[in-house]
C-alpha positions as CSV (number, residue, x, y, z in Angstrom):
1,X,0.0,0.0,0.0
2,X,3.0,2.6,0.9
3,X,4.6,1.8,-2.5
4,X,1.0,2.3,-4.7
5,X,1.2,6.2,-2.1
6,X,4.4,6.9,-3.1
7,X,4.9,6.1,-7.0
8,X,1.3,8.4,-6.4
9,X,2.8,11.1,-5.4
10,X,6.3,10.8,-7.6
11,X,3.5,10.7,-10.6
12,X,1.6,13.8,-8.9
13,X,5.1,15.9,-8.5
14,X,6.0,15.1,-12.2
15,X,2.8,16.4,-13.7
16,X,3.0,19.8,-11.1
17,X,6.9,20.2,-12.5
18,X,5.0,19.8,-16.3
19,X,2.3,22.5,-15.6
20,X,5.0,24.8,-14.1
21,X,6.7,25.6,-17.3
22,X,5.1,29.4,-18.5
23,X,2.8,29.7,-20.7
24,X,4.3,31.0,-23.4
25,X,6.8,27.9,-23.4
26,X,4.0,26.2,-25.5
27,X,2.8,28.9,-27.8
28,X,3.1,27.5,-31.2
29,X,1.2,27.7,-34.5
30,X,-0.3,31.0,-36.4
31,X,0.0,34.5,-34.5
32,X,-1.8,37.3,-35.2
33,X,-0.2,41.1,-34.4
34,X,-2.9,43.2,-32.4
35,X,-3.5,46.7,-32.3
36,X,-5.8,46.8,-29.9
37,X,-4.3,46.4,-26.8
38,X,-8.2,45.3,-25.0
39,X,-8.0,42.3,-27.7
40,X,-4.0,41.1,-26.9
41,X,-3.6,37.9,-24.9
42,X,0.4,38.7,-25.2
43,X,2.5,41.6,-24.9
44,X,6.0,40.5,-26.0
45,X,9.3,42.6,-25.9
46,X,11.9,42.1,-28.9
47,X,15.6,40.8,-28.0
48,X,18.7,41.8,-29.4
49,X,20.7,39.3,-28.3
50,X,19.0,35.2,-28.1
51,X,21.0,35.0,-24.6
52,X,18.1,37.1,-22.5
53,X,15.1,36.1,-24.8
54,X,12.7,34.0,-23.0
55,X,11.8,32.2,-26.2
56,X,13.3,31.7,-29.3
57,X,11.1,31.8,-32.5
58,X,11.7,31.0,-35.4
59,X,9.0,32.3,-38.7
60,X,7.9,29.6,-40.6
61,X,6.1,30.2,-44.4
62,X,3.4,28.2,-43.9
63,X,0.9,27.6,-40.7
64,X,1.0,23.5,-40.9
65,X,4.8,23.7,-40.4
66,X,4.2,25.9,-37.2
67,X,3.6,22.6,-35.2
68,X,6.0,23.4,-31.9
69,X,6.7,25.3,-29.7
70,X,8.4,28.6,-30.9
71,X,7.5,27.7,-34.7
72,X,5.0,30.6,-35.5
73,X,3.4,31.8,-38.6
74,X,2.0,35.1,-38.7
75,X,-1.0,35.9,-40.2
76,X,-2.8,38.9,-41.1
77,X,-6.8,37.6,-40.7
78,X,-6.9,37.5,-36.5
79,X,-9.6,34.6,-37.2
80,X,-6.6,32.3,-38.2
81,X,-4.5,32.5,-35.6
82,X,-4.1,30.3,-32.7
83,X,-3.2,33.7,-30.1
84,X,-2.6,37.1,-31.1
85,X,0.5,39.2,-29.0
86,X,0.9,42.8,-29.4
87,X,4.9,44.3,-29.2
88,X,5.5,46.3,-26.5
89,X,8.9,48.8,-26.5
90,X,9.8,48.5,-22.6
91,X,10.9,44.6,-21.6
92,X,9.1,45.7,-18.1
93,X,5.4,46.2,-20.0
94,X,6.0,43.0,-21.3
95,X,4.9,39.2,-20.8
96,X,7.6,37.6,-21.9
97,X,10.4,38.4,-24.2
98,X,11.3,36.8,-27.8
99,X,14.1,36.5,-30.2
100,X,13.9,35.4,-33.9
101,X,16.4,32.8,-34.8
102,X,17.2,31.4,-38.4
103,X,17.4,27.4,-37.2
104,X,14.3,26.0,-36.9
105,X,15.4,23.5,-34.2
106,X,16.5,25.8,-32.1
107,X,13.2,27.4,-31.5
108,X,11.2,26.7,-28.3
109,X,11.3,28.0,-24.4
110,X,15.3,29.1,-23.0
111,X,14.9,26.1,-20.8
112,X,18.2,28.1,-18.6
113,X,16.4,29.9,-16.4
C-alpha cells in the first residue's frame, strides 16, 4: 500500500513540475499582431541578443509547419490565428520576451532559467 502512495505522489510531482513551465513555453502555431491592446492575450518585448530572450522563434512560411513550440506563422486575418500578441517597447510592459532565430530547431522555451 505505501509503495502504490508513493509512486502516487512521484507521478503527482512530475505532472505539477510539467504545468510549471510558463505559458508562453508552449505557444506554437499562427500569430496574429494586435493593435488593440483590450484584444491582446500577449504583450512580448523584442531581443537583441538570443542569450536574455525567453523564447526563441523562429518564422515559418506556412501555418501547418508551425507545429512546436516557438514555430510561428504570422497571419494577417486574426480569425486564423491560434493567439494574437501585441509588441511592446519597454521589456518591463512586457509578458515575456522573444528572439527570432534562423534554425528551426532551435526554437522553443530558453529552458536556462
Amino acid at each position: 500500500m505505501r509503495l502504490i502512495i508513493f509512486i502516487g505522489a512521484i507521478w503527482l510531482a512530475t505532472m505539477n513540475l510539467a504545468s510549471a513551465q510558463p505559458a508562453y513555453c508552449r505557444l506554437k502555431g499562427p500569430v496574429f499582431v494586435e493593435s488593440d491592446p483590450a484584444k491582446v492575450q500577449f504583450r512580448v518585448f523584442i531581443e537583441e541578443s538570443d542569450a536574455f530572450a525567453d523564447l526563441l522563434v523562429f518564422k515559418t512560411a506556412n501555418a501547418l509547419f508551425a507545429d512546436e513550440p516557438g514555430l510561428w506563422f504570422f497571419t494577417k486575418n486574426r480569425a486564423q490565428a491560434d493567439f494574437s500578441i501585441q509588441f511592446v517597447a519597454e521589456r518591463s510592459l512586457a509578458d515575456f520576451s522573444i528572439h527570432y532565430i534562423e534554425t528551426e530547431s532551435f526554437a522553443g522555451c530558453q529552458t536556462s532559467r
